[in-house]
N, CA, C and O atoms as a DFTB+ gen file, in Angstrom:
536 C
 N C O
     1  1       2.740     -42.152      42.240
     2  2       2.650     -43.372      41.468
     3  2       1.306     -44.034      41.782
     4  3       0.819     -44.025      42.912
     5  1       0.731     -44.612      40.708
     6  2      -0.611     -45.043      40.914
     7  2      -0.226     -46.385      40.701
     8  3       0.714     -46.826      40.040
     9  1      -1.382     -47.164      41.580
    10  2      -1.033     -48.988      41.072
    11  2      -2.446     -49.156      41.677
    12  3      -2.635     -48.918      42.870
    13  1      -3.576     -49.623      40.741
    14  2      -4.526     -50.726      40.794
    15  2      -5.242     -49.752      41.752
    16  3      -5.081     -50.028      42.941
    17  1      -5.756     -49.016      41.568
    18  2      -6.331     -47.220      41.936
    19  2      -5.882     -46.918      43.608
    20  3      -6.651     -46.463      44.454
    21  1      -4.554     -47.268      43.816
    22  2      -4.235     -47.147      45.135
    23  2      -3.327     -45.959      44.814
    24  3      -2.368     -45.852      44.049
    25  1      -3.881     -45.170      45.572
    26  2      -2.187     -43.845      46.311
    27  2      -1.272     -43.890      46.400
    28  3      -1.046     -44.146      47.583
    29  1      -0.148     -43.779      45.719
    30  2       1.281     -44.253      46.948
    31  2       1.717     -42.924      46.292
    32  3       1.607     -42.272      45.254
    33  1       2.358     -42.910      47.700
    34  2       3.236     -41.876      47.883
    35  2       4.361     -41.104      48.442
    36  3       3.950     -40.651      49.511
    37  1       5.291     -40.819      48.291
    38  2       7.072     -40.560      49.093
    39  2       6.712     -40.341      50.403
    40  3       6.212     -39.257      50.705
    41  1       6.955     -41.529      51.551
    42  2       7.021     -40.889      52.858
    43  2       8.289     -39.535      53.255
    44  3       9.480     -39.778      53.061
    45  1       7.838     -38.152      53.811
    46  2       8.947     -37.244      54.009
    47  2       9.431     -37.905      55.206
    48  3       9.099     -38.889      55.868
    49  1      10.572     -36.779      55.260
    50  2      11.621     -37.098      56.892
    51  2      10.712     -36.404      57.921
    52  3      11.248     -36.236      59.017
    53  1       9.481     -35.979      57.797
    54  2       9.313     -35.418      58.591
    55  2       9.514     -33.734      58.543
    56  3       9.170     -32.973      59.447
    57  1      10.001     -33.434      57.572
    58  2      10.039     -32.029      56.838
    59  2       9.103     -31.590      55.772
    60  3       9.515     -31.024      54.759
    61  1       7.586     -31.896      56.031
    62  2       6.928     -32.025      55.054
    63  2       6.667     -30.225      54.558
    64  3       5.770     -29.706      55.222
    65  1       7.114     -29.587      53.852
    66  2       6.794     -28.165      52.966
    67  2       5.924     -28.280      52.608
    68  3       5.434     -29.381      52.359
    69  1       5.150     -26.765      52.364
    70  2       4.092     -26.578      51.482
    71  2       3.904     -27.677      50.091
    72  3       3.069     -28.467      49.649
    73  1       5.758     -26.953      49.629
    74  2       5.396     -27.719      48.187
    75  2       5.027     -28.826      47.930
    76  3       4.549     -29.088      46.826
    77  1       5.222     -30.113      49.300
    78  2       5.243     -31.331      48.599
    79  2       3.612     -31.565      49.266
    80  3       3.151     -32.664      48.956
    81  1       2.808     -30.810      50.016
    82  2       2.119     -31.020      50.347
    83  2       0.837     -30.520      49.469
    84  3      -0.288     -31.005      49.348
    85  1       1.417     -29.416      48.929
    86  2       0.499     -29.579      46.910
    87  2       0.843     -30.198      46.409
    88  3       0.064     -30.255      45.458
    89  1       1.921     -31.194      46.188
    90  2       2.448     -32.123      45.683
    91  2       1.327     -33.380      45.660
    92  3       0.514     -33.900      44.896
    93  1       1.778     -33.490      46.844
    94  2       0.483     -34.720      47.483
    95  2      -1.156     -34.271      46.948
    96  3      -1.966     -34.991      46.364
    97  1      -1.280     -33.089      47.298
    98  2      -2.704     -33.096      46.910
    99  2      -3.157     -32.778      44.945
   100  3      -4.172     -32.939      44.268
   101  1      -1.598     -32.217      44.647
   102  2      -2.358     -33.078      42.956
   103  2      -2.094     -34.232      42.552
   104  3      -2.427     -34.757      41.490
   105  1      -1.363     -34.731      43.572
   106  2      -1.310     -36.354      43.140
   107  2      -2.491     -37.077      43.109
   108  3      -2.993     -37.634      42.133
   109  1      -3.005     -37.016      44.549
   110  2      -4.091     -37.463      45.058
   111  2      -5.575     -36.533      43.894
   112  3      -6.564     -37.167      43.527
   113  1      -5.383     -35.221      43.578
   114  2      -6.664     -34.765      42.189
   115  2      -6.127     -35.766      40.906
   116  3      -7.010     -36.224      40.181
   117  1      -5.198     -35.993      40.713
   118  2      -4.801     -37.239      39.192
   119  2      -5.263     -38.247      39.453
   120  3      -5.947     -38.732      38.552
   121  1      -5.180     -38.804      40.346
   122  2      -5.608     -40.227      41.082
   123  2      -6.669     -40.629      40.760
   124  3      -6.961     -41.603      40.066
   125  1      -7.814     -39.266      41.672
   126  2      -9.087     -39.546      41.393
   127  2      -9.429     -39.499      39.914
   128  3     -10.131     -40.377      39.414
   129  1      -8.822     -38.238      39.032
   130  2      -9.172     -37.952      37.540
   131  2      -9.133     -39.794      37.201
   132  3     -10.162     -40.432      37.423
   133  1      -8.156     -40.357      36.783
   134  2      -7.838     -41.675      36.454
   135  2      -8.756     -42.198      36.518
   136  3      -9.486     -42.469      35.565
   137  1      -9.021     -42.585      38.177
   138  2      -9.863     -43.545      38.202
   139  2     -10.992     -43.116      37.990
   140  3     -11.702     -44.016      37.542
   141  1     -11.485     -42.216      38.088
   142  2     -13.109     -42.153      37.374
   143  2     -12.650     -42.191      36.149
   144  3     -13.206     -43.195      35.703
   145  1     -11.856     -41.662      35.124
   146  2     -12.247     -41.648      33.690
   147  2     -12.376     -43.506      33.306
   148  3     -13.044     -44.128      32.480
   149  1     -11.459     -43.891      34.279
   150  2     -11.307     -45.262      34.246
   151  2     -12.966     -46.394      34.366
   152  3     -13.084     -47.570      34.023
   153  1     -13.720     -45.729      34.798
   154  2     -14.967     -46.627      35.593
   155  2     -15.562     -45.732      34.588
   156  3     -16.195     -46.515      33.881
   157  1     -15.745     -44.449      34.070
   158  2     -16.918     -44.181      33.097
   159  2     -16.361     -44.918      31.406
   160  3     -17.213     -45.334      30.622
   161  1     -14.920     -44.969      31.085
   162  2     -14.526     -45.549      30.336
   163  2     -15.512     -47.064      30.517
   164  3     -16.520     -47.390      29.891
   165  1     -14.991     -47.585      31.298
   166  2     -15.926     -49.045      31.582
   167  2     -17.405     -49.334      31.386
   168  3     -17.989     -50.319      30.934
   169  1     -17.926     -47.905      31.978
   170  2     -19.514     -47.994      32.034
   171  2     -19.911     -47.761      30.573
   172  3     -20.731     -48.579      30.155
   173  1     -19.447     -46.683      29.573
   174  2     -20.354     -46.265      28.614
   175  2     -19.034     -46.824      27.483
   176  3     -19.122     -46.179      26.438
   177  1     -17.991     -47.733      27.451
   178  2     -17.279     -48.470      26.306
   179  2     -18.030     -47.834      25.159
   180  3     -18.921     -47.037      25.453
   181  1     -17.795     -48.074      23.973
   182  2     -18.350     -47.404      22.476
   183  2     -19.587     -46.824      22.232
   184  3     -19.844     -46.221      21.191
   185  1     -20.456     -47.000      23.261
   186  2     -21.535     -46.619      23.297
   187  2     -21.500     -44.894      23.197
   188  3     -20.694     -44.143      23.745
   189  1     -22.531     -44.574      22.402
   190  2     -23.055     -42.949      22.321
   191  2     -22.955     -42.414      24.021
   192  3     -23.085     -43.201      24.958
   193  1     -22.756     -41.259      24.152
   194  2     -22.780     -40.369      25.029
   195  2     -24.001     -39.655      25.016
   196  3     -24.836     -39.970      24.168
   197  1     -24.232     -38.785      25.784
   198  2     -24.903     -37.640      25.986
   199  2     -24.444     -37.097      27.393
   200  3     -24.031     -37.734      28.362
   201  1     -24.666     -35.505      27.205
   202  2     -24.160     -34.873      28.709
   203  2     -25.363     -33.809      28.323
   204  3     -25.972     -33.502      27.298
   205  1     -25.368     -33.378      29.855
   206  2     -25.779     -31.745      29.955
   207  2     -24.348     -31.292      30.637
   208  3     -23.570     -31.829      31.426
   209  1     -24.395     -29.965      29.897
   210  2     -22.933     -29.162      30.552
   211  2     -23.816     -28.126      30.910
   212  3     -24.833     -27.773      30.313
   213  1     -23.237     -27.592      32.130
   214  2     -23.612     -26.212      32.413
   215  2     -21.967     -25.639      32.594
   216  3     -20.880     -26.066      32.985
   217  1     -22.747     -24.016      31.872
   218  2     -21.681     -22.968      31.906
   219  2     -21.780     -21.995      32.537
   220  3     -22.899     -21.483      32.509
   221  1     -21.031     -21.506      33.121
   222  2     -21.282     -20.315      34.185
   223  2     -19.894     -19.121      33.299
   224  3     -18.665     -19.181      33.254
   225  1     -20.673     -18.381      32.862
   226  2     -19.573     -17.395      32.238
   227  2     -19.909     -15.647      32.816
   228  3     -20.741     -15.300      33.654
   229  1     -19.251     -15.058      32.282
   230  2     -19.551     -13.246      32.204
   231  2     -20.361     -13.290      31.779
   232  3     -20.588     -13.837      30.700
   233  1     -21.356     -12.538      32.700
   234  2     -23.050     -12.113      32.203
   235  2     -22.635     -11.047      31.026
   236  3     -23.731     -10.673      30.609
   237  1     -21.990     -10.612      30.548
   238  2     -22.261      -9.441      29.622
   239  2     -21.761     -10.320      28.254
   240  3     -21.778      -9.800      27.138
   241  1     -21.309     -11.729      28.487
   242  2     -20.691     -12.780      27.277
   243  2     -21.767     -13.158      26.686
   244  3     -21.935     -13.173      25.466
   245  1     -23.058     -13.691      28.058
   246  2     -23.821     -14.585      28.021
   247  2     -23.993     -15.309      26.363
   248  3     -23.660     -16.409      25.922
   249  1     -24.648     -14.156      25.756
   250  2     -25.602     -13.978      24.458
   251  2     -24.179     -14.546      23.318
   252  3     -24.273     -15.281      22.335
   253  1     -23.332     -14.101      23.713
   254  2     -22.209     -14.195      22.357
   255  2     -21.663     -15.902      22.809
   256  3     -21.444     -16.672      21.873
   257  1     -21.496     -16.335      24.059
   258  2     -20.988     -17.684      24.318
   259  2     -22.272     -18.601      24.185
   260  3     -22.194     -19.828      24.249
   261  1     -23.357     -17.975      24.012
   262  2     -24.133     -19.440      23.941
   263  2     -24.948     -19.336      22.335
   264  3     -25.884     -20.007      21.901
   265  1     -24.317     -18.428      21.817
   266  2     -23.807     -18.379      20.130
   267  2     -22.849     -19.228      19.496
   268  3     -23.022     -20.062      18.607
   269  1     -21.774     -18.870      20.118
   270  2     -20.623     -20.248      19.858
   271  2     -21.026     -21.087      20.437
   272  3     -20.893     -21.868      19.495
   273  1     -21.544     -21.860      21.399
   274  2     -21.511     -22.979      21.500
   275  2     -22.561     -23.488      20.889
   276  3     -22.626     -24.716      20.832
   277  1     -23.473     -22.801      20.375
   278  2     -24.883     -24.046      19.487
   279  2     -24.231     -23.954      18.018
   280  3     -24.909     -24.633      17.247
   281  1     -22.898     -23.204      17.231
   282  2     -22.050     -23.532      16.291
   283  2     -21.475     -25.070      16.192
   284  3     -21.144     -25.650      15.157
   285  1     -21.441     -25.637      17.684
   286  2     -20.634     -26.933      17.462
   287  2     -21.751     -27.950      17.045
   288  3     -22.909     -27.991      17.461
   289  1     -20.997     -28.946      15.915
   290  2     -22.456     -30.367      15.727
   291  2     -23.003     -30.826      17.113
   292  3     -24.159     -30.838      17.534
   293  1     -21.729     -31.233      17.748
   294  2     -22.258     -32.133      18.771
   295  2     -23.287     -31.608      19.785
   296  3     -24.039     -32.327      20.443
   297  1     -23.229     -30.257      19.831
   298  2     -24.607     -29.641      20.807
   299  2     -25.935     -29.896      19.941
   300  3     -26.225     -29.634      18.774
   301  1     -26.492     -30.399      20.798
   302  2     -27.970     -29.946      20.567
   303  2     -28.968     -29.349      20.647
   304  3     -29.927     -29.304      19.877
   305  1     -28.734     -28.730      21.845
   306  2     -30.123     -27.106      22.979
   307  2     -28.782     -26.847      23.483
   308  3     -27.699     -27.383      23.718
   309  1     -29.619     -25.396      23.540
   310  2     -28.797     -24.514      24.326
   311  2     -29.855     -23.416      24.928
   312  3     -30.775     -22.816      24.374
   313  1     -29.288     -23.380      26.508
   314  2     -30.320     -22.951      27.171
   315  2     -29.486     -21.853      27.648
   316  3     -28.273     -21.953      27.834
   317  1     -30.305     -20.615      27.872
   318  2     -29.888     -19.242      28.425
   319  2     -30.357     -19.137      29.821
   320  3     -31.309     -18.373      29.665
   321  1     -30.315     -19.397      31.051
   322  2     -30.956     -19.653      32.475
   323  2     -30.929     -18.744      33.368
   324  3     -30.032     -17.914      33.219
   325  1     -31.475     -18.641      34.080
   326  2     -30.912     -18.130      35.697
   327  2     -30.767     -19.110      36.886
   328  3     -31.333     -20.181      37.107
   329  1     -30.018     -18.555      37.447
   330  2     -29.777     -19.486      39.067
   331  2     -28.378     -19.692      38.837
   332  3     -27.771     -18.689      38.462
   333  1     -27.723     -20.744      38.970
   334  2     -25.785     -20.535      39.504
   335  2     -25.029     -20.770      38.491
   336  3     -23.808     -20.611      38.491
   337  1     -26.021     -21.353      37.113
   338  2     -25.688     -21.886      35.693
   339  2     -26.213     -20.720      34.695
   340  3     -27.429     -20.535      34.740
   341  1     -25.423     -19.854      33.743
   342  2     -26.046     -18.737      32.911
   343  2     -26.391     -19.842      31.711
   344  3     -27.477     -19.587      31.189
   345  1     -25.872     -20.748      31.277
   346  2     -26.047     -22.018      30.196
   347  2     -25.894     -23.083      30.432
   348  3     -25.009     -23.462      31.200
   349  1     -26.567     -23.724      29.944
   350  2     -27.218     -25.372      29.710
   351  2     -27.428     -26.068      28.504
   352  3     -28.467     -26.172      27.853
   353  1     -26.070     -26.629      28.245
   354  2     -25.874     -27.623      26.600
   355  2     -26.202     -28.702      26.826
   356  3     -25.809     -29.221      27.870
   357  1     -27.174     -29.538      25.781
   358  2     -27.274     -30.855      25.856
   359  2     -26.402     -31.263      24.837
   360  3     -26.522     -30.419      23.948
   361  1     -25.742     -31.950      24.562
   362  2     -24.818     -32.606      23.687
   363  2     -24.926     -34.011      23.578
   364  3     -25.415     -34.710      24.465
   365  1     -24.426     -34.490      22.377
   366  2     -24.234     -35.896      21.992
   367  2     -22.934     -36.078      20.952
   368  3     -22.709     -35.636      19.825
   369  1     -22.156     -36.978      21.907
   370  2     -20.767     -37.681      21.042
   371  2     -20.873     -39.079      20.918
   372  3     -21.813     -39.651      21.469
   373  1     -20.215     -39.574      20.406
   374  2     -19.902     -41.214      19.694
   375  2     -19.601     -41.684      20.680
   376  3     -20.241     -42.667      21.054
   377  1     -18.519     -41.178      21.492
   378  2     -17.655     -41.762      22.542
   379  2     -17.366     -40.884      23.936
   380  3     -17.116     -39.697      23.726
   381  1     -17.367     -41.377      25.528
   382  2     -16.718     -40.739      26.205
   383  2     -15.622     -39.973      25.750
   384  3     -15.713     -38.781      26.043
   385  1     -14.433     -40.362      25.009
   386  2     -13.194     -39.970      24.838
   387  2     -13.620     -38.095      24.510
   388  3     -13.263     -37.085      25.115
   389  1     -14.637     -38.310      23.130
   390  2     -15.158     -37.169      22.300
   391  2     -15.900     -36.226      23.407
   392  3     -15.789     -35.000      23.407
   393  1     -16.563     -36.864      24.218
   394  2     -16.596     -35.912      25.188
   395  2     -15.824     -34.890      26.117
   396  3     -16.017     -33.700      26.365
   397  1     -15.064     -35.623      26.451
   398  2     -13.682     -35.370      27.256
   399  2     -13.190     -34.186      26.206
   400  3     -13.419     -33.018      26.521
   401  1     -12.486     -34.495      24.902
   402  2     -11.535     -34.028      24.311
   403  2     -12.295     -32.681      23.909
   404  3     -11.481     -31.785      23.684
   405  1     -13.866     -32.212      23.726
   406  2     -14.919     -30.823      23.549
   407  2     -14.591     -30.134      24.744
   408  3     -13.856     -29.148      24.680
   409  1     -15.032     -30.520      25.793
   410  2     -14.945     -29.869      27.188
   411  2     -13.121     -29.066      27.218
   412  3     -12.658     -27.926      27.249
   413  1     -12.604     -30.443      27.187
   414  2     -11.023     -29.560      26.835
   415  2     -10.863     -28.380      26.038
   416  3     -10.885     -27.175      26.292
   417  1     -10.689     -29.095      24.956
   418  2     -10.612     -28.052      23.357
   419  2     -11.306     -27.255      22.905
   420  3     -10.986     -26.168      22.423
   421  1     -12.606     -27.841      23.044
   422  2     -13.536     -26.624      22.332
   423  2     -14.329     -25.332      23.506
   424  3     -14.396     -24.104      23.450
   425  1     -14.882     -26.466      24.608
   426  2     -15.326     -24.933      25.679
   427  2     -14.335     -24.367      26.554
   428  3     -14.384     -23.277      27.123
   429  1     -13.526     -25.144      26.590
   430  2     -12.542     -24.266      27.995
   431  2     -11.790     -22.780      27.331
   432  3     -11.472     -21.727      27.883
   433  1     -11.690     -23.230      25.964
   434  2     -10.580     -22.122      25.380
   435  2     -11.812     -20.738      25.065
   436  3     -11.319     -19.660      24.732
   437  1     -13.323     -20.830      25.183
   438  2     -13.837     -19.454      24.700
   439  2     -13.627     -18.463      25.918
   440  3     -13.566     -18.932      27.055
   441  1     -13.515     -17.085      25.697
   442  2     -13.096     -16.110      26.103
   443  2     -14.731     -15.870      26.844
   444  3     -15.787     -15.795      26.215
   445  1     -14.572     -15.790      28.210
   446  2     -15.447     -15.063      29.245
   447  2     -16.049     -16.495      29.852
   448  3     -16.926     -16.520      30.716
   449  1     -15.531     -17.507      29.351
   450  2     -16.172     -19.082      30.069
   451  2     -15.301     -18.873      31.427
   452  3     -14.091     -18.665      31.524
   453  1     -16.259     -18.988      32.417
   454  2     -15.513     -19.186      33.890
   455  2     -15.207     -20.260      34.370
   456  3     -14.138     -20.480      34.941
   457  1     -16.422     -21.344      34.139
   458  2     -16.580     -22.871      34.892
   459  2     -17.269     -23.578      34.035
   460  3     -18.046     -22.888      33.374
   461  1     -17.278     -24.804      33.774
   462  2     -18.181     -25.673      33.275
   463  2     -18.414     -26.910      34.577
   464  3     -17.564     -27.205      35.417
   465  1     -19.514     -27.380      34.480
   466  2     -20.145     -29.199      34.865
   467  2     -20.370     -29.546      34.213
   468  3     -21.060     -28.919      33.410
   469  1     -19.981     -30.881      33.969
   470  2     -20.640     -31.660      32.662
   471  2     -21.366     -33.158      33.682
   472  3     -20.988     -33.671      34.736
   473  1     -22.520     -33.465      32.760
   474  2     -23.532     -34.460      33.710
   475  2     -23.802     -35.511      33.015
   476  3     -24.749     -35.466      32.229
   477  1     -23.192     -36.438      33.126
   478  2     -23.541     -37.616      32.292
   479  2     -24.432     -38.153      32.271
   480  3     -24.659     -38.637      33.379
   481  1     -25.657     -38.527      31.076
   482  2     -26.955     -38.876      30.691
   483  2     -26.570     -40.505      31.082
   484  3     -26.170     -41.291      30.224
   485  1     -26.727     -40.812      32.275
   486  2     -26.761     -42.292      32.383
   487  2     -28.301     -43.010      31.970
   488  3     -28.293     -44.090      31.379
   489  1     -29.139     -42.579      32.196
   490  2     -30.460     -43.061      31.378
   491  2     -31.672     -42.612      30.549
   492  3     -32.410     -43.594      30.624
   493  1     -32.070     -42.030      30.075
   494  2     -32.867     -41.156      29.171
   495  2     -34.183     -42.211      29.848
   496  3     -34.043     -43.434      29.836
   497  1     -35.499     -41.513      30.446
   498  2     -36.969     -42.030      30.253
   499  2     -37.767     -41.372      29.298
   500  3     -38.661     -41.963      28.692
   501  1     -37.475     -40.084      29.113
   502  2     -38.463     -39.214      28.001
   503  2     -37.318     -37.985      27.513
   504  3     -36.706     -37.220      28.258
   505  1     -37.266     -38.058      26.283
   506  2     -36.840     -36.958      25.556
   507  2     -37.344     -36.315      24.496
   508  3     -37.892     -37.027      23.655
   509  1     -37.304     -35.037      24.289
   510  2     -38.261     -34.018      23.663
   511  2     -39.802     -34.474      23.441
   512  3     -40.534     -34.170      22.499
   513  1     -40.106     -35.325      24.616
   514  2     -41.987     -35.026      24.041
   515  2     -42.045     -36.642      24.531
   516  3     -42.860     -36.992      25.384
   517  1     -41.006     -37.688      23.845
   518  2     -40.751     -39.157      23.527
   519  2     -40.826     -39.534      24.532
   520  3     -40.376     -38.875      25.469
   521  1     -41.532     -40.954      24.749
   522  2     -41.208     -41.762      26.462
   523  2     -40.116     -42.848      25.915
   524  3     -40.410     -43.345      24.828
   525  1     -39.347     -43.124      26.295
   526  2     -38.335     -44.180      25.789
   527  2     -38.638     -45.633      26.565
   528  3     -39.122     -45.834      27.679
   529  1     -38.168     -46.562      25.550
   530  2     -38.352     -47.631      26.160
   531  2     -37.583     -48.176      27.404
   532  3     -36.461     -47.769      27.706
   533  1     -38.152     -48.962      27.983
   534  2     -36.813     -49.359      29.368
   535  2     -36.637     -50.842      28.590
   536  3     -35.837     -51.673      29.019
């Protein structure tokens, strides 16, 4: 049970099992999920998004997954890399939410995706060439 981003949780008798002790620890992974979606909800309210996602998939996918993913509007580059990331999407949505709900729906479900990060563009100084204003 969550209350006002605090933990609570069933004290055992002292018989604490494995199970409740994954118990506890996806309580405690929901917790955190919450409260951050909760504080980036706050920070970027209606405002446009932008992320970089990196994808780490099957090297033999590479070429065909970073095909589908420059299919979606909301991407914008798509980068083919080396080092611990095989791809690098810049994207832009309307809303956190729209962010959230791509990462779910649209990249998790392609076939040979292993991992994603997604990096939230908290300030842009120069993009493609552009110095932006502060």
């Amino acid at each position: 049970m969550q209350k006002k981003g605090t933990l609570h949780t069933k004290k055992s008798d002292g018989a604490n099992t494995d199970k409740s002790k994954k118990e506890d620890k996806k309580m405690e992974r929901e917790s955190a999920v919450l409260d951050y979606e909760k504080v980036i909800s706050n920070y970027y309210g209606d405002d446009q998004v932008s992320a970089l996602i990196m994808l780490k998939v099957d090297t033999k996918e590479a070429d065909k997954i970073a095909a589908q993913v420059a299919e979606f509007e909301c991407i914008e580059d798509v980068f083919l890399v080396t080092g611990d990331t095989d791809i690098i999407v810049k994207a832009r949505f309307d809303h956190y939410k729209d962010l959230k709900h791509f990462v779910v729906s649209s990249l998790a479900p392609l076939e040979g995706l292993k991992e994603t990060k997604t990096l939230m563009v908290v300030t842009t100084y120069k993009e493609r060439g552009t110095r932006k204003q502060s």
